[in-house]
C-alpha positions in Angstrom: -12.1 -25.3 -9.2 -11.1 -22.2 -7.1 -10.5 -22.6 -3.4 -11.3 -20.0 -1.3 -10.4 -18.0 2.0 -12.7 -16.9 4.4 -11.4 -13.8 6.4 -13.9 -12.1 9.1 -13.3 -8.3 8.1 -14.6 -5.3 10.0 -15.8 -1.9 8.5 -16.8 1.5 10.0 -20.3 2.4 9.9 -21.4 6.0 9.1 -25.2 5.0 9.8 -27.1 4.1 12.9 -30.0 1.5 13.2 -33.4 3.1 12.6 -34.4 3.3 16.1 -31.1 4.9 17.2 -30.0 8.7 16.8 -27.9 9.0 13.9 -25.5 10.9 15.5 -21.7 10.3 15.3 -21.0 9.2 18.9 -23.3 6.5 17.7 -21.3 5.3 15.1 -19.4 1.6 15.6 -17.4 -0.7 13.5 -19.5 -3.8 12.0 -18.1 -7.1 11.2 -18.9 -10.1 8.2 -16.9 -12.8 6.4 -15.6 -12.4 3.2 -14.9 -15.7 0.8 -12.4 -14.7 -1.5 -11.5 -16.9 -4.4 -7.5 -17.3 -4.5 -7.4 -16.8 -8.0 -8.8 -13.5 -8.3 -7.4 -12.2 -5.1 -3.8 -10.5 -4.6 -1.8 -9.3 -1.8 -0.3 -5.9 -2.9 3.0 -4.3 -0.6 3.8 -1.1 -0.8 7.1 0.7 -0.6 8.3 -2.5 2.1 11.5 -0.8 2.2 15.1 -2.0 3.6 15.8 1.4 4.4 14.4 4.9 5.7 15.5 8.3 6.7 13.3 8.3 9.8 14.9 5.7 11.7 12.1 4.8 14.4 10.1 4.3 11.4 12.4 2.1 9.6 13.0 0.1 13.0 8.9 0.0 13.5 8.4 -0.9 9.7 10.7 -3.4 10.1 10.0 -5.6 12.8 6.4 -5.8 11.2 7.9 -6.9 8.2 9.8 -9.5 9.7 7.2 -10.7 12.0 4.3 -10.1 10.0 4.4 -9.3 6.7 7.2 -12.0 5.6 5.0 -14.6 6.8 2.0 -13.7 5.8 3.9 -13.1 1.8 4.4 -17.0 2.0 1.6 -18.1 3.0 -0.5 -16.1 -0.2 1.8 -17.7 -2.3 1.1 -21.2 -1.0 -2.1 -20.7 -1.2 -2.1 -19.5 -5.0 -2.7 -16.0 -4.4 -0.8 -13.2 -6.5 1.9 -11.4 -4.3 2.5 -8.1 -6.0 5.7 -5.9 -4.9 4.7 -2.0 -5.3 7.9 -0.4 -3.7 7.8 2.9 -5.8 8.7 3.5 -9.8 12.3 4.2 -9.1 13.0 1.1 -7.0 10.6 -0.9 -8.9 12.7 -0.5 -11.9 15.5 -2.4 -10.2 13.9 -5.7 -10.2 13.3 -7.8 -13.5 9.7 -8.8 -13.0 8.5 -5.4 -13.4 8.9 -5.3 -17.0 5.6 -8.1 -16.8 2.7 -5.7 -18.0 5.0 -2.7 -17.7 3.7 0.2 -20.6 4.8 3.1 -22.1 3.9 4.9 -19.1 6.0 2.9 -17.0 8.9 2.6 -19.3 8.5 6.5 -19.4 9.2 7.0 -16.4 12.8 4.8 -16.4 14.0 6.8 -19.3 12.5 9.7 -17.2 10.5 10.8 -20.4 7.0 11.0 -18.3 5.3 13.2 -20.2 4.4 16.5 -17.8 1.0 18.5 -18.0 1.4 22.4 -19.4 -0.7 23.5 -16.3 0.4 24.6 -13.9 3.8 26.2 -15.4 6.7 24.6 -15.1 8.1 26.7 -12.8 5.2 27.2 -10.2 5.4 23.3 -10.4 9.2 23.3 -9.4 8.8 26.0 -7.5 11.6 27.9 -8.2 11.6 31.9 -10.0 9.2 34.3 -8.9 7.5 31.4 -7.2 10.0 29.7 -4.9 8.6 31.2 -1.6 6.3 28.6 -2.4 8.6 25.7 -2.4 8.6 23.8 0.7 11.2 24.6 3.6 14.7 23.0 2.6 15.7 20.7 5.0 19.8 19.8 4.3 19.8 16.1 6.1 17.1 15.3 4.2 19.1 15.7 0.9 22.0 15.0 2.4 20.2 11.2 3.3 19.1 10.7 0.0 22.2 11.7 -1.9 23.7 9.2 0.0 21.4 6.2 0.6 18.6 7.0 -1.9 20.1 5.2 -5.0 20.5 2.3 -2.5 17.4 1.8 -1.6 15.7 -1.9 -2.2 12.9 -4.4 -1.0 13.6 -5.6 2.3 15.8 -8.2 1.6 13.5 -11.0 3.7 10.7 -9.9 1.4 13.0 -10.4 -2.1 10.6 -10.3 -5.2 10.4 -14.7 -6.2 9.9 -15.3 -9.7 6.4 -15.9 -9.4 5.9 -12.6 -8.0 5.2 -9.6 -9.8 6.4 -5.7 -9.5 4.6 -2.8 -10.4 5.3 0.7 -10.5 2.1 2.8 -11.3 -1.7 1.7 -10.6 -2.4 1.7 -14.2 -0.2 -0.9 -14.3 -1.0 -2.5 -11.6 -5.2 -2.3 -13.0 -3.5 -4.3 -16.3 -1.9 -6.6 -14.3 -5.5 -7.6 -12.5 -7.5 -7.1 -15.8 -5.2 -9.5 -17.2 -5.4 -12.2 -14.6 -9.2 -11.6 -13.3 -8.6 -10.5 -10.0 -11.0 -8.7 -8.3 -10.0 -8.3 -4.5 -6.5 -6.1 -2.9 -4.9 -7.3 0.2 -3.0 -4.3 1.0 0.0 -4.0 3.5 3.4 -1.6 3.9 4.1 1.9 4.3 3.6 4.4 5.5 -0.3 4.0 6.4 -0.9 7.7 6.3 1.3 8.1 2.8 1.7 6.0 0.7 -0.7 3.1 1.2 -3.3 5.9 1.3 -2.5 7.9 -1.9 -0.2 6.0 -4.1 -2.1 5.4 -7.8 -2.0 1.9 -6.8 -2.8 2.6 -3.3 -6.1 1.9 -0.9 -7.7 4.7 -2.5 -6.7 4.7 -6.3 -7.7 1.2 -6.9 -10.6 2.0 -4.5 -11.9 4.4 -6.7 -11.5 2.1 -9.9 -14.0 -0.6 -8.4 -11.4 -3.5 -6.4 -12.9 -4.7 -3.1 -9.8 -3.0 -0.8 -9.0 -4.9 2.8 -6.0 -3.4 4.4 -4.5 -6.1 7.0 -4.3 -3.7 9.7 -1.5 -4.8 11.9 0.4 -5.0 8.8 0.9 -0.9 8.1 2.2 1.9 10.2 2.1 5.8 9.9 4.8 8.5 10.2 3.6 9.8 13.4 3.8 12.9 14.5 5.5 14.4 17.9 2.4 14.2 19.8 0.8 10.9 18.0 3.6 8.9 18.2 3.5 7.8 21.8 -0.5 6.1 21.0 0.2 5.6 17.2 -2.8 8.1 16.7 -1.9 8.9 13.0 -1.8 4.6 12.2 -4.9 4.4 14.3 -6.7 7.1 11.6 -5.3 6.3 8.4 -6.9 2.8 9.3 -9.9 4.0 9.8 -10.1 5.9 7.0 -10.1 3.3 4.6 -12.5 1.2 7.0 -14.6 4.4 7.0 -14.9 5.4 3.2 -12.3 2.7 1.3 -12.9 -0.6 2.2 -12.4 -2.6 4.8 -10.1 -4.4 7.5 -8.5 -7.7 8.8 -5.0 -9.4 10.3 -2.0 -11.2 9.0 -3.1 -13.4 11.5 -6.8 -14.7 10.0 -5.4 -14.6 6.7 -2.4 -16.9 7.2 -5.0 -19.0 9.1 -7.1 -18.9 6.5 -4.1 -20.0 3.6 -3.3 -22.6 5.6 -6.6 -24.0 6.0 -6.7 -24.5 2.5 -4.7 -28.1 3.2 
């Protein structure tokens, strides 16, 4: 028989009671308990990376992954709930398990034989000919970074992939890799919140959008912030909201490991 977890979660609602103006200064967040069966239920990490180019994000992401996320990781797989590593095709690629429901796609885009759209043109796409005042502004430490470090780049090395684990590199294959094994709800964590997590093919909204129940564990993510949102975190705060607004829904490391552990 499947155990279960049961993990309050909290949405935001865009809807007032009946008797109260339906105005957004009315709007709140609302609360329930999910049970999720630990057989259809997987906790998905995205681009948990050893290294970045920003360094206060790196130092930010890290700690969380350390304190938060590393523990948390264990505890799912105690508890018989998949662990997924989704750290971006290239880096993916460097780890055996994600050949496991891997495709042509994904094999694609090793061999770097993706097959690309005719529309737009090739070069409007790159930018470059009569269309490279388009192209964003070049920014030489940038390259500079990833010419160096970029090829370097792994999985936290707290966080290494286990045998058990799995590693995907697209959402397609990520949607085989729950087909396959019959789960049904995302635990989502990593970086950046306002990025990645967000708009990844198997991010928050992708796998939204094809039907999994999404809970992002909300101390468990982190933005880029901007100049003037860094000091309050105001970018994390609203790329959490977002997906509590029109994605899913929220919780902690914290109630989740609770719950994991409950299990006996």
């Amino acid at each position: 028989m499947s155990q279960r977890i049961e993990i309050p979660v909290r949405h935001y609602r865009l809807w007032t009671h009946p008797d109260i103006d339906c105005i957004e200064e009315n709007f709140h967040y609302a609360e329930r308990t999910f049970a999720l069966p630990t057989d259809q239920t997987a906790l998905v990490m995205v681009d948990v990376w050893d290294i970045h180019y920003i360094r206060s994000h790196e130092e930010i992401s890290g700690q969380i992954t350390r304190e938060r996320i590393v523990p948390l990781a264990a505890a799912c797989r105690e508890a018989g709930i998949t662990v997924v590593h989704a750290p971006s095709p290239p880096i993916a690629a460097k780890f055996p398990q994600w050949v496991r429901y891997a495709g042509d796609a994904e094999f694609g885009i090793r061999s770097g034989g993706k097959q690309t759209p005719d529309w737009p043109p090739p070069d409007f796409r790159q930018r470059k000919g009569k269309y490279a005042q388009y192209a964003p502004q070049h920014e030489p430490r940038r390259d500079e970074w990833s010419e160096k470090y970029g090829n370097k780049r792994r999985v936290v090395p707290e966080l290494e992939p286990q045998p058990g684990d799995f590693v995907i590199a697209t959402g397609e294959q990520l949607h085989r890799l729950c087909r396959h094994r019959k789960i049904l709800h995302l635990l989502y964590v990593g970086f950046a919140a306002n990025i990645c997590v967000l708009y990844r093919d198997y991010g928050t909204r992708a796998m939204g959008e094809r039907g999994y129940n999404i809970i992002l564990l909300r101390d468990c993510t982190h933005a880029i912030e901007a100049h003037h949102t860094f000091a309050d975190k105001g970018l994390t705060k609203a790329s959490v909201l977002a997906i509590e607004m029109l994605v899913g829904a929220s919780s902690t490391s914290e109630t989740v490991i609770a719950a994991c552990r409950a299990l006996g």
